[in-house]
C-alpha positions as CSV (number, residue, x, y, z in Angstrom):
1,X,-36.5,63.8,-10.5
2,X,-34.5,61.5,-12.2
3,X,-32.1,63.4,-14.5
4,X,-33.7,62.3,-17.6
5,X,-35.5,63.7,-20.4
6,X,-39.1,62.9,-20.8
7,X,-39.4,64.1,-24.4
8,X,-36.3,61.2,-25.6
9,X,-38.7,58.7,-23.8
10,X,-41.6,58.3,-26.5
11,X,-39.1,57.0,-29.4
12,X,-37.4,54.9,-26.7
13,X,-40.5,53.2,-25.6
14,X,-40.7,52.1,-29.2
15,X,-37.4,51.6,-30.0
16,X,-37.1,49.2,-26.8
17,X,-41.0,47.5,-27.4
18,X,-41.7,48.6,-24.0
19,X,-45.3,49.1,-25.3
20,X,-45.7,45.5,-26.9
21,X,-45.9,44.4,-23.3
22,X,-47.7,47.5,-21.6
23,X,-50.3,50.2,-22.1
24,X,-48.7,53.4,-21.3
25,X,-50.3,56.7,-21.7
26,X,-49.1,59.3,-24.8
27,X,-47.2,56.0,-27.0
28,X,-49.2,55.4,-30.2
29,X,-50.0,51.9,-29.7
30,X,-49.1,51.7,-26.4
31,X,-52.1,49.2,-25.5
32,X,-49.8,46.1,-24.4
33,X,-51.5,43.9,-21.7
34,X,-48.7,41.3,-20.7
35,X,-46.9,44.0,-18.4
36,X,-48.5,46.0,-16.1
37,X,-50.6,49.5,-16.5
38,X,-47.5,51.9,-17.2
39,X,-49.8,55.2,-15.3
40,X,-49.3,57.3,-12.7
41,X,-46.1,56.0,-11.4
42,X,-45.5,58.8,-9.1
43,X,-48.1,57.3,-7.0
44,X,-47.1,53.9,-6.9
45,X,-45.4,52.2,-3.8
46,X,-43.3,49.7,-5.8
47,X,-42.3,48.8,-8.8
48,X,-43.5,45.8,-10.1
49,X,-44.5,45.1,-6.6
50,X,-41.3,43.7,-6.3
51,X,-38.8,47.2,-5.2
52,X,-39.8,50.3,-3.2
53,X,-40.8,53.0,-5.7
54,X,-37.8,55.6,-6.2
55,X,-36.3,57.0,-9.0
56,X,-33.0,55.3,-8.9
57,X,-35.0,51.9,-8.5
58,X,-37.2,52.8,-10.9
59,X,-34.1,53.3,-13.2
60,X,-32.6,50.5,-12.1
61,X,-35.4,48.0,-12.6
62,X,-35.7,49.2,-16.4
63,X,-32.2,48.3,-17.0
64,X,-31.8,45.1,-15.3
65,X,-35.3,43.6,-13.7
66,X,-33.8,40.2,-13.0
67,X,-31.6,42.0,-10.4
68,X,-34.8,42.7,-8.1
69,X,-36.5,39.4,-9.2
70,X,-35.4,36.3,-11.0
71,X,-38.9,35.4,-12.2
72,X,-40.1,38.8,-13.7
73,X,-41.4,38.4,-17.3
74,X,-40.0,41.6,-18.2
75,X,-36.5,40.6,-20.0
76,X,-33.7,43.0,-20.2
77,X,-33.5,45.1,-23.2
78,X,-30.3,46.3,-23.7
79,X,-31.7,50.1,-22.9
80,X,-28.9,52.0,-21.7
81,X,-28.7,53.8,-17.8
82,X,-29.2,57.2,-19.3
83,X,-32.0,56.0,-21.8
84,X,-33.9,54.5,-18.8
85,X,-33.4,57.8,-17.0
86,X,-35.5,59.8,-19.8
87,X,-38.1,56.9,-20.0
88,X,-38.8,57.1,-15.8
89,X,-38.7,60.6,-16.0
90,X,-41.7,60.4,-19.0
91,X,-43.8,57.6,-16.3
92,X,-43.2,59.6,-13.5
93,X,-44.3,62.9,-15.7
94,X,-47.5,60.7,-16.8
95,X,-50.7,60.7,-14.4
96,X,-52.3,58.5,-17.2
């Protein structure tokens, strides 16, 4: 779905803090409560209630959130277009 690989995405997440900020399903210590509930992605609408739900948005808002919105929370992270690709394709792998 989105050309990544889910199993890179666990050591990313850490590497990148993604789950300092929010509780994602499978990541020791993934039980961050700033950012939203990181579960079932596939069924979501938007991301970050912000961008239509698709794997290149998905990607896309990973990389660079203040490109959909200037007053997100989530700061950029310096994670690369290809690591962002194996961490969407672990959240959209996910159902919780």
């Amino acid at each position: 779905m989105t050309g990544g690989d889910p199993t890179r995405a666990p050591e990313l997440i850490r590497r990148y803090g993604c789950a300092g900020c929010h509780t994602i399903s499978g990541i020791p210590g993934g039980d961050g409560q700033v950012g939203g509930r990181l579960s079932e992605m596939r069924k979501r609408v938007y991301v970050a209630g912000v961008v239509t739900n698709s794997p290149d948005n998905l990607i896309r808002w990973i990389v660079n959130p203040q490109q959909f919105s200037t007053r997100t929370a989530m700061p950029a992270s310096g994670i690369s277009e290809g690591e962002a690709r194996d961490v969407a394709a672990y959240l959209y792998a996910k159902e919780r």
